[in-house]
C-alpha positions in Angstrom: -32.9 -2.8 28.0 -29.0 -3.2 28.8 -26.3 -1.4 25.9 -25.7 -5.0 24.8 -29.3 -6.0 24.2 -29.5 -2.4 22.5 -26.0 -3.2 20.1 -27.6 -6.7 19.2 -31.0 -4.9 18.2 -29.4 -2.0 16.4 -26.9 -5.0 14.7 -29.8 -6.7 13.6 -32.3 -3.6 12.3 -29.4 -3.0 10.3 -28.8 -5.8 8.7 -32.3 -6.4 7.3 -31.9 -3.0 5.7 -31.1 -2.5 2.6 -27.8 -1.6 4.0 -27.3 -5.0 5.1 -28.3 -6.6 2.1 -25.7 -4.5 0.1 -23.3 -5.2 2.0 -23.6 -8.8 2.8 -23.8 -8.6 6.6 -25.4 -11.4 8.6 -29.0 -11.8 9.2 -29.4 -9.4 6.2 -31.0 -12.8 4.6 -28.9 -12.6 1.3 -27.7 -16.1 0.1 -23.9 -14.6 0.4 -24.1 -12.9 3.8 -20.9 -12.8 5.0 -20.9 -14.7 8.5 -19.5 -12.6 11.6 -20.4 -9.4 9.8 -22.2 -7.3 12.2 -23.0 -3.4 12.0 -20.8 -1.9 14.9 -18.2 -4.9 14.2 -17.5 -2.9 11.0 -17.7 0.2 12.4 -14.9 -0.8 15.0 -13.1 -2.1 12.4 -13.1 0.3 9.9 -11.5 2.9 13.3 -9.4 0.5 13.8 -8.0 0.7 9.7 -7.7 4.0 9.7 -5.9 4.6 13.3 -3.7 1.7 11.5 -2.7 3.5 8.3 -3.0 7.7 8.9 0.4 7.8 9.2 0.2 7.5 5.5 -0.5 11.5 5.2 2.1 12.8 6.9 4.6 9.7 5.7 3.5 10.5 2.2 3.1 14.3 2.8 7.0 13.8 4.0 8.6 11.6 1.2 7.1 13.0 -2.0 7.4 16.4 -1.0 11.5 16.1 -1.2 11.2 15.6 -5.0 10.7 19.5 -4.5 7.4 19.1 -6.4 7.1 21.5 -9.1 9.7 23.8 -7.5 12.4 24.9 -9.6 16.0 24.7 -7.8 19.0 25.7 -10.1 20.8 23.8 -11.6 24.1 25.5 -11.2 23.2 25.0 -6.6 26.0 23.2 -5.4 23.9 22.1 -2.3 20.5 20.8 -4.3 19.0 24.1 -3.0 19.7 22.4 0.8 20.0 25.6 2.0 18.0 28.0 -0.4 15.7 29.2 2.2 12.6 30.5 -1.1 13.1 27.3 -2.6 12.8 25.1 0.8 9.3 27.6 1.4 8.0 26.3 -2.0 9.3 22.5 -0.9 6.9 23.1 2.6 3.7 24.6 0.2 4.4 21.3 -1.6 4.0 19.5 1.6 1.3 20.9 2.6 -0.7 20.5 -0.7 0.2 16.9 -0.3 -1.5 16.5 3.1 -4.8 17.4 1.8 -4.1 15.6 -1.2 -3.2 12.3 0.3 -6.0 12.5 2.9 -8.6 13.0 0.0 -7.8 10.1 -2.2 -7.3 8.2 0.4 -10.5 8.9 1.2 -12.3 8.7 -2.0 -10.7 5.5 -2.8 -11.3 3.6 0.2 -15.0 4.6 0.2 -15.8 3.7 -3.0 -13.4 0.9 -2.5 -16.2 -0.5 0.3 -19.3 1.0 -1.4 -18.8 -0.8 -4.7 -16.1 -4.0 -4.4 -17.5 -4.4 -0.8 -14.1 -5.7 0.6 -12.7 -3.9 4.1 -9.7 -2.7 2.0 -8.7 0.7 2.2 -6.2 2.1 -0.6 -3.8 5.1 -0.2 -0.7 6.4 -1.8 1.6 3.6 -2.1 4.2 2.6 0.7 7.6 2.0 -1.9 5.7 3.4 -4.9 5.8 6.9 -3.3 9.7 6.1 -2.6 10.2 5.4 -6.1 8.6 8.5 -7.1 9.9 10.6 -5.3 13.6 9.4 -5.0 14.5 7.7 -8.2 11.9 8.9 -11.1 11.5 12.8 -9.7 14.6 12.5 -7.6 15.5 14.5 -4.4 14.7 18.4 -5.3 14.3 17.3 -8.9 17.6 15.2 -9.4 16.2 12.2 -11.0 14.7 11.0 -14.7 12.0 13.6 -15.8 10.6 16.2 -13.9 7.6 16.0 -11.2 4.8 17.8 -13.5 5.7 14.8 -16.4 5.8 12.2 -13.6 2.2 12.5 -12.9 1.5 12.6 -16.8 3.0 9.0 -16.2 0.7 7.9 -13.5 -2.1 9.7 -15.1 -1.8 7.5 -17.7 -0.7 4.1 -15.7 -4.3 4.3 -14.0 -6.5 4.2 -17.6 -4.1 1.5 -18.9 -5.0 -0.5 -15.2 -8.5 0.5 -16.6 -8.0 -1.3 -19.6 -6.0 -4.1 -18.5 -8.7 -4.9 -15.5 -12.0 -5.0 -18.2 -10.0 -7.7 -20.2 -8.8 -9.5 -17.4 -5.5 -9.2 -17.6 -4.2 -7.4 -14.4 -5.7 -10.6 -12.8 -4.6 -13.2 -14.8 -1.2 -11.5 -14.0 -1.6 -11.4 -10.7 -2.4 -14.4 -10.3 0.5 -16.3 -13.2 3.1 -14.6 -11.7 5.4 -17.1 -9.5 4.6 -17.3 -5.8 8.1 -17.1 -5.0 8.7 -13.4 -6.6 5.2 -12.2 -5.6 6.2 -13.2 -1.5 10.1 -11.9 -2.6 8.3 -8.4 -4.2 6.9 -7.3 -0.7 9.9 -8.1 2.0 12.1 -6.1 -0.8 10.1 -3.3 -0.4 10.4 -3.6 3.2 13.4 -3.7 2.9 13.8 -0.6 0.7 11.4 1.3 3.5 13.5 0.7 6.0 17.0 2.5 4.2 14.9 5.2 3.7 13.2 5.3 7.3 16.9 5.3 8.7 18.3 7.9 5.9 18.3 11.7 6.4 15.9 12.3 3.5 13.0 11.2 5.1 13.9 9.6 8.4 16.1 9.5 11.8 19.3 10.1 10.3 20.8 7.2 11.2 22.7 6.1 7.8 24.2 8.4 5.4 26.3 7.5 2.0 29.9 7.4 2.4 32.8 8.3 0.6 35.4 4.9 1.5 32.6 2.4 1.6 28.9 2.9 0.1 27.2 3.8 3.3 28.1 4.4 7.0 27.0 5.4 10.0 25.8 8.8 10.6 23.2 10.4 13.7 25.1 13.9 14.2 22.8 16.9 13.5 22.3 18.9 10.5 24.8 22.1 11.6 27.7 19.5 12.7 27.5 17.9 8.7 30.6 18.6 6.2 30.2 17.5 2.9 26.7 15.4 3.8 29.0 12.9 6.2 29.0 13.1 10.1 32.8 13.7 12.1 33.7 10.0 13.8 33.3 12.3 17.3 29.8 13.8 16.3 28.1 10.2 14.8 25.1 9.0 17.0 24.6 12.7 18.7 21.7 14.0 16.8 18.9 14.4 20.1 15.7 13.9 17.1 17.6 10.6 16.3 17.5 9.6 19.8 13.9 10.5 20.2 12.9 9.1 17.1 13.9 5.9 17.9 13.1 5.2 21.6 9.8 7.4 21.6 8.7 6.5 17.7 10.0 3.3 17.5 10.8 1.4 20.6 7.7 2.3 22.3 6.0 1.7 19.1 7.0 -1.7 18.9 6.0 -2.4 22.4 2.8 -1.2 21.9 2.6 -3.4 18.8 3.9 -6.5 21.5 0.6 -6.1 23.5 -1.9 -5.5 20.3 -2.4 -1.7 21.6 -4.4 -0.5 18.6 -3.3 2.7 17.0 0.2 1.6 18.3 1.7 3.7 15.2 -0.4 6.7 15.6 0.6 6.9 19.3 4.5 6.7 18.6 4.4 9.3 15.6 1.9 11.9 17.7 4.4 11.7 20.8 7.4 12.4 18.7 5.9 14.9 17.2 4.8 16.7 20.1 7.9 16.5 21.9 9.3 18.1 18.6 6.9 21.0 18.4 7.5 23.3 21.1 10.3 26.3 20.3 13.4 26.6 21.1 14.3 23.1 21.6 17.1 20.7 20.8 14.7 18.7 18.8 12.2 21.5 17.7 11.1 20.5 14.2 10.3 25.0 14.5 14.1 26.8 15.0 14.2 30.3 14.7 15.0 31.1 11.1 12.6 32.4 8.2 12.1 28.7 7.1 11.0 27.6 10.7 8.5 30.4 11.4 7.0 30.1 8.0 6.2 26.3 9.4 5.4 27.7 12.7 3.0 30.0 11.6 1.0 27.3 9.4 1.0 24.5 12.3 -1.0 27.3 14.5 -3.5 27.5 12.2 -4.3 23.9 13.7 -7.9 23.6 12.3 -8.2 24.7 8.3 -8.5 23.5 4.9 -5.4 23.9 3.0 -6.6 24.0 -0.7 -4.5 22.2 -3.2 -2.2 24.9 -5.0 0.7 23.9 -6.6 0.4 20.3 -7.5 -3.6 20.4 -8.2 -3.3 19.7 -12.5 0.2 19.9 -12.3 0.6 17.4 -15.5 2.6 18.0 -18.3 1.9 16.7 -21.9 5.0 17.8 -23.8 7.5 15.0 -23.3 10.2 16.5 -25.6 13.7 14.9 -24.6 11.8 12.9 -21.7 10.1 10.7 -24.2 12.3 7.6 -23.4 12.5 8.6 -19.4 8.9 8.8 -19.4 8.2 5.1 -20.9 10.4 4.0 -17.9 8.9 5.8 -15.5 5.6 4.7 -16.3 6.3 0.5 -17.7 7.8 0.5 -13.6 5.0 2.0 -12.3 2.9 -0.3 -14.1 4.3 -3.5 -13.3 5.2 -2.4 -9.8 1.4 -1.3 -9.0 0.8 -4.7 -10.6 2.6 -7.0 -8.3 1.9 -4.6 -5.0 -1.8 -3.8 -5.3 -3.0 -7.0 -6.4 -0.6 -8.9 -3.9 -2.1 -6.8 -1.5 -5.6 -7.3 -2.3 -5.1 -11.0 -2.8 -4.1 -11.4 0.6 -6.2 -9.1 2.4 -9.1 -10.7 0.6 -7.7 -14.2 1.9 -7.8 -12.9 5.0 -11.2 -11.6 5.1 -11.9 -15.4 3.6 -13.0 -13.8 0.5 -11.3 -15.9 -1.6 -12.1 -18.8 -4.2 -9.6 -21.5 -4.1 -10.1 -23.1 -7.3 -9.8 -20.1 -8.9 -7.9 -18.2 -7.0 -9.7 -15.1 -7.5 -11.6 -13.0 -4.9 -15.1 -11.8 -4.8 -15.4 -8.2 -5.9 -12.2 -8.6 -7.8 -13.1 -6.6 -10.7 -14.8 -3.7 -9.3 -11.8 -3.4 -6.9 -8.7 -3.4 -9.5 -11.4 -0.9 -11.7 -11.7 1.2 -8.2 -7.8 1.2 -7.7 -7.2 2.2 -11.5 -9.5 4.8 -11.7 -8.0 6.2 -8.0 -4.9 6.2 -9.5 -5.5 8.2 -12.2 -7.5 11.1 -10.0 -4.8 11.2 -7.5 -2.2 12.6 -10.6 -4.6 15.2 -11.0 -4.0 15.9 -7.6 -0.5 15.8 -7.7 0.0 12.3 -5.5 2.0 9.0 -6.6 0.4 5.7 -7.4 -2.4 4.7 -5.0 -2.2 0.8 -3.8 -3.8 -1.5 -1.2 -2.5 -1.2 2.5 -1.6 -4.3 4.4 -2.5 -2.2 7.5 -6.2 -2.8 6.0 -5.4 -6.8 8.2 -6.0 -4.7 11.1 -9.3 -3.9 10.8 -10.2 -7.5 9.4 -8.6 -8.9 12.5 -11.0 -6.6 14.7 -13.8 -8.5 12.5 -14.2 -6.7 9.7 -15.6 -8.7 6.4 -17.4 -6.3 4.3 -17.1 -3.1 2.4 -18.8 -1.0 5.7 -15.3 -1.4 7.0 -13.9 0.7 4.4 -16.1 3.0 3.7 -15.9 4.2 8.0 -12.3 4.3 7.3 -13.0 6.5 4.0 -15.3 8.9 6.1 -12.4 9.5 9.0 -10.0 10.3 6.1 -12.1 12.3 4.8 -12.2 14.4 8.2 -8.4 14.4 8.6 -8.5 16.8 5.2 -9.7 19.6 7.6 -6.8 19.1 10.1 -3.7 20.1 7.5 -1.2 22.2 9.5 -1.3 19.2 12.1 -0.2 16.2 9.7 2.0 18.9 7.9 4.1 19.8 10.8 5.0 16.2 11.6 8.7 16.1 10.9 10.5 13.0 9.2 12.1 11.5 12.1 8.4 11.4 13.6 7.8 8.8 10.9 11.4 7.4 10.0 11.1 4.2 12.5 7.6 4.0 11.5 9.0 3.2 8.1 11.3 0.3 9.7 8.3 -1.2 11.6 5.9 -1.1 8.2 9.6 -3.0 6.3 9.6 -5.5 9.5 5.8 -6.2 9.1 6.3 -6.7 5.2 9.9 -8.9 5.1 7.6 -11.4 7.2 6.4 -12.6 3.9 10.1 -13.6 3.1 9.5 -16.8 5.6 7.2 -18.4 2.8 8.9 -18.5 0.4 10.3 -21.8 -0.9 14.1 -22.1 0.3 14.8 -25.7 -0.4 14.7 -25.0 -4.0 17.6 -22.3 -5.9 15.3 -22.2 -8.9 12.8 -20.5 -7.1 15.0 -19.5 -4.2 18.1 -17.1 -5.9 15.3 -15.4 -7.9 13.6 -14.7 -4.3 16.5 -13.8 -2.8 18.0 -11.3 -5.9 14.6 -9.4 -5.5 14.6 -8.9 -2.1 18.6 -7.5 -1.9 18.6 -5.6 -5.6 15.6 -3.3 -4.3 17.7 -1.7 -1.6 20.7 -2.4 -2.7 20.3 -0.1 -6.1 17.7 2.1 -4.2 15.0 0.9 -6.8 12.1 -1.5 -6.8 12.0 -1.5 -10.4 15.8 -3.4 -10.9 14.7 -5.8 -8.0 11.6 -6.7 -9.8 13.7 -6.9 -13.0 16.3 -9.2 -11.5 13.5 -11.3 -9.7 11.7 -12.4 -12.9 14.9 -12.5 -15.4 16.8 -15.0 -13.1 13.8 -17.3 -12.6 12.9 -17.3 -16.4 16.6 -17.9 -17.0 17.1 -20.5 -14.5 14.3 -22.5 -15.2 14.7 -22.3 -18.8 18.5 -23.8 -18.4 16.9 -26.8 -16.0 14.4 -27.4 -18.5 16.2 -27.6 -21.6 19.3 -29.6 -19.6 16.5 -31.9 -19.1 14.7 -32.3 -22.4 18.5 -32.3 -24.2 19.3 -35.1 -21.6 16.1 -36.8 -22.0 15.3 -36.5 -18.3 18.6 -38.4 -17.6 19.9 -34.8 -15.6 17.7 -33.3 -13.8 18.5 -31.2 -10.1 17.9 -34.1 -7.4 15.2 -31.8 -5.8 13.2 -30.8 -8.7 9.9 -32.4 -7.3 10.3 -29.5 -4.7 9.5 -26.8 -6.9 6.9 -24.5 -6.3 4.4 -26.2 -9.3 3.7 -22.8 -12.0 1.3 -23.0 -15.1 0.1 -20.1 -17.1 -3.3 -22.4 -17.4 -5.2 -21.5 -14.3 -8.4 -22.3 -13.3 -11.1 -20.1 -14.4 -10.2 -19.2 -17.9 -8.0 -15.9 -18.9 -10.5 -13.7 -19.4 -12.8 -12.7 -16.5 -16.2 -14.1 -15.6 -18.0 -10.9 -17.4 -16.1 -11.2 -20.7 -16.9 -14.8 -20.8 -20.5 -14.5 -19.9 -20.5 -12.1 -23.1 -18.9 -13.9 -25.4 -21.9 -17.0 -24.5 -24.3 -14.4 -25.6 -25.6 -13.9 -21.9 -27.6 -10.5 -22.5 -27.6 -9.6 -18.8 -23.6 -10.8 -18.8 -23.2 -8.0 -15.8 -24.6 -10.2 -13.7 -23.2 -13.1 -11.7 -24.7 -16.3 -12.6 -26.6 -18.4 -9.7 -25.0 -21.7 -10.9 -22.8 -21.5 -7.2 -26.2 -21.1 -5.1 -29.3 -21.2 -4.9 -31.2 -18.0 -4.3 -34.6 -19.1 -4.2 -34.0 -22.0 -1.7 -32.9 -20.4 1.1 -35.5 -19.9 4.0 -34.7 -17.3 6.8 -30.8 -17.6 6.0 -30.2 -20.8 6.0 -29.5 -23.3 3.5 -31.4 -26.3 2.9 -30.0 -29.7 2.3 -27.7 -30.3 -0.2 -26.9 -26.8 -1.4 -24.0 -25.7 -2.5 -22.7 -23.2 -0.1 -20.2 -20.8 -1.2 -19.4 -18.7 1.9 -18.0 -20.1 4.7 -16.9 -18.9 8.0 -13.2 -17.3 8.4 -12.7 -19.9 10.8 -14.0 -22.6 9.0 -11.7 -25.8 7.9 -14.0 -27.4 5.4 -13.6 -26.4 1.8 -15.7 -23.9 -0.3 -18.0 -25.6 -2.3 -18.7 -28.9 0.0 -22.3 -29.8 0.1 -23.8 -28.6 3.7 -25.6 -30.5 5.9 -27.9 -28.6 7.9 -30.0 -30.5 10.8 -33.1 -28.2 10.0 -33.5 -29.6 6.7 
């Protein structure tokens, strides 16, 4: 018996176990099996996910940490404690709590994110949301609204209101209501908003800087040649991690990404990093001073588990003189996880062909927005930022993966990566800094949907996408987005009724069409089952197929069939045909 004969066996024992049957794969005989969905296709897959998105622990580990955590710097520092070598230790203990933290949500999200919505969609601390976290609501070493300990109160409680707003139905309906020019605007101004910070000193290459004449300028000189935070004309573009950064993390990266090399990302961030860890160096993220060997002598550890110490239950209740802050804080997070997660899961659930056109909703829908809430509020205990759906989850679905197995592989190898914490700890910022401008490239690709021809949806696009990284804040962009197209569209509409349809724009029949009524009711399938008095309203009713008449998979003549093939053409819900009949 040849390995392929012994793959196509194993594939198929698999699927007639109750494995296969929970998670839809084919040949598992359920009337829903998901076509193409084979046991070692989800396995490669799910590898494939994870080698896609682990950049996210040292990436998060990176960003949030430089809120300084629950570190206290004084306020009377001139420098933002820059250069207060006991308060930059307690920055790199934050750091390092936030490796193990990020890799065990991550983990526990995305396998529970497979075992129970059964979508190949794995979740993690948010690309942007983390951003906002840590530089506008914590602010760098604690410069910004309310304090870190409060800011998790905020997400604490964001993920139990997602709770609440998922069992009525609402996070969907919003999701889905919301106009499809500001949902494709929302993610190419976070990419946007990634890329300033993967080219900024903070938490990148260094490459931009604010200015004092104009509001930002050109920088790339290393940290000892820096007065005042700006780089000498003679000393810009001469920082040697800069130059690595960018031909080894993000030329190479993207030439890797040209030829569909998998774990592209993974390959540009380890190289940098290991070019940057040997001492002394010109690029050695290790110099010789107390700060450096205190990092030195973690990263040789190279094998542990770095319990969570400072940010584990780090919350704090008492919001005196933060109480307005605090509602800020967490009404952005809300609507920001809103229109990312669910954006993300829409079309990662499109991908997988998941989704339900009439109703534009997605199997699993529920369970996953209820998995993602519940994530969210976990992770605060912790000490993370708002978890969301990763669009790097499209590259495990284009190595074939179409159920939840995907996801939970990509949980378990998350999982692992806890124990390896002085490793994703000791990867320095401009390791990850291009990465940041490659994951902005990948999201401002949505920008070339949406609809151009017409200003009412158009200027509202466009505001989104430049307020985000203009102000440094998703939140404003989001708020510009949605108050320009109400406002516009508003003005056309009452111009028109007041004229009675005698002045309307010569292109209105180009609008992208928007109703609040959308097909499948405002309240989800559960709530409506209940309210008909169905006792078992858990339970999805079988009016879309029919159970009982399939025989050994297939469906007889004139059944309904509601899944279809990812590269089928004809519409869900056609009536099937099937020569065996």
């Amino acid at each position: 018996m040849g390995l392929s004969d012994w793959v196509h066996r194993t594939n198929l024992s698999v699927a007639r176990s109750p494995i296969g049957r929970w998670f839809l794969l084919e040949n598992s005989g359920h009337p829903r099996e998901r076509k193409g969905s084979f046991f070692f296709t989800e396995i490669r897959a799910g590898l494939a996910t994870f080698f896609a998105m682990a950049y996210i622990i040292s990436v998060n580990s990176n960003i949030t940490s430089k809120s300084g955590g629950n570190c206290v710097c004084p306020a009377d520092d001139p420098d933002n404690c820059n250069s207060n070598t006991d308060y930059l230790m307690c920055v790199q203990e934050i750091n390092r709590d936030m490796v193990t933290a990020t890799a065990a949500i991550s983990a526990l999200g995305t396998f529970f994110m497979g075992l129970l919505a059964n979508l190949p969609v794995a979740i993690a601390p948010g690309m942007g949301l983390n951003a906002y976290f840590a530089y506008t609501v914590v602010g760098y070493h604690g410069q910004g609204m309310i304090p870190y300990s409060i800011a998790l109160t905020a997400v604490f409680v964001e993920g139990w209101v997602f709770l609440g707003l998922t069992l009525l139905g609402i996070r969907q309906w919003l999701a889905r209501a919301l106009p499809a020019s500001i949902k494709l605007a929302t993610g190419a101004g976070i990419g946007l908003y990634l890329t300033l910070i993967g080219l900024s000193y903070s938490a990148g290459i260094g490459l931009v800087t604010g200015a004092k004449d104009t509001p930002m300028e050109l920088a790339g000189c290393s940290d000892a040649l820096r007065q005042d935070g700006l780089c000498q004309s003679a000393d810009k573009m001469r920082s040697p991690t800069m130059w690595v950064g960018i031909f080894c993390g993000g030329v190479l990266t993207a030439c890797l990404m040209l030829y569909r090399v998998k774990g592209a990302v993974i390959i540009g961030i380890l190289l940098v990093s290991i070019i940057s860890w040997p001492r002394p160096t010109a690029v050695t993220y290790f110099p010789h001073t107390p700060l450096g060997d205190n990092m030195f002598d973690f990263f040789k550890q190279v094998v542990t588990f770095h319990p969570i110490k400072r940010t584990l239950l780090a919350m704090e209740w008492d919001l005196t003189g933060h109480g307005a802050e605090f509602g800020l804080a967490f009404i952005t997070f809300l609507y920001v996880d809103i229109l990312d997660t669910t954006g993300t899961l829409y079309s990662m659930a499109k991908f997988a062909g998941t989704i339900d056109e009439r109703t534009q909703d997605f199997e699993g829908s529920a369970m996953a927005y209820m998995v993602d809430a519940i994530t969210i509020s976990i992770g605060a205990l912790l000490g993370t930022p708002p978890v969301a759906a990763f669009v790097e989850s499209g590259a495990g679905i284009s190595e074939g993966g179409r159920t939840g197995l995907t996801s939970c592989v990509t949980g378990l190898c998350f999982f692992i990566a806890v124990f390896f914490a002085p490793i994703f700890a000791s990867i320095p910022p401009w390791a990850t800094g291009c990465t940041l401008v490659l994951v902005g490239a990948l999201m401002c690709k949505a920008a070339a949907e949406i609809n151009w021809r017409y200003y009412g949806d158009a200027v509202p696009a466009f505001l989104t996408i430049a307020i985000m990284p203009f102000t440094y804040s998703i939140a404003y962009g989001l708020i510009a987005g949605i108050l320009s197209y109400m406002l516009l569209n508003v003005i056309v509409w009452v111009v028109e009724v007041g004229s009675r349809g005698r002045l309307v724009p010569p292109n209105k029949h180009e609008k992208d069409p928007w109703t609040w009524r959308i097909a499948g009711g405002f309240f989800p399938p559960w709530l409506q089952r209940l309210f008909r008095g169905k006792k078992d309203f858990w339970r999805e009713e079988p009016s879309q197929f029919v159970e009982d008449e399939w025989r050994d998979g297939e469906p007889r003549l004139g059944e309904v069939v509601v899944e279809e093939s990812i590269n089928s053409q004809e519409p869900v819900g056609e009536k099937a045909e099937h020569p065996k009949a």
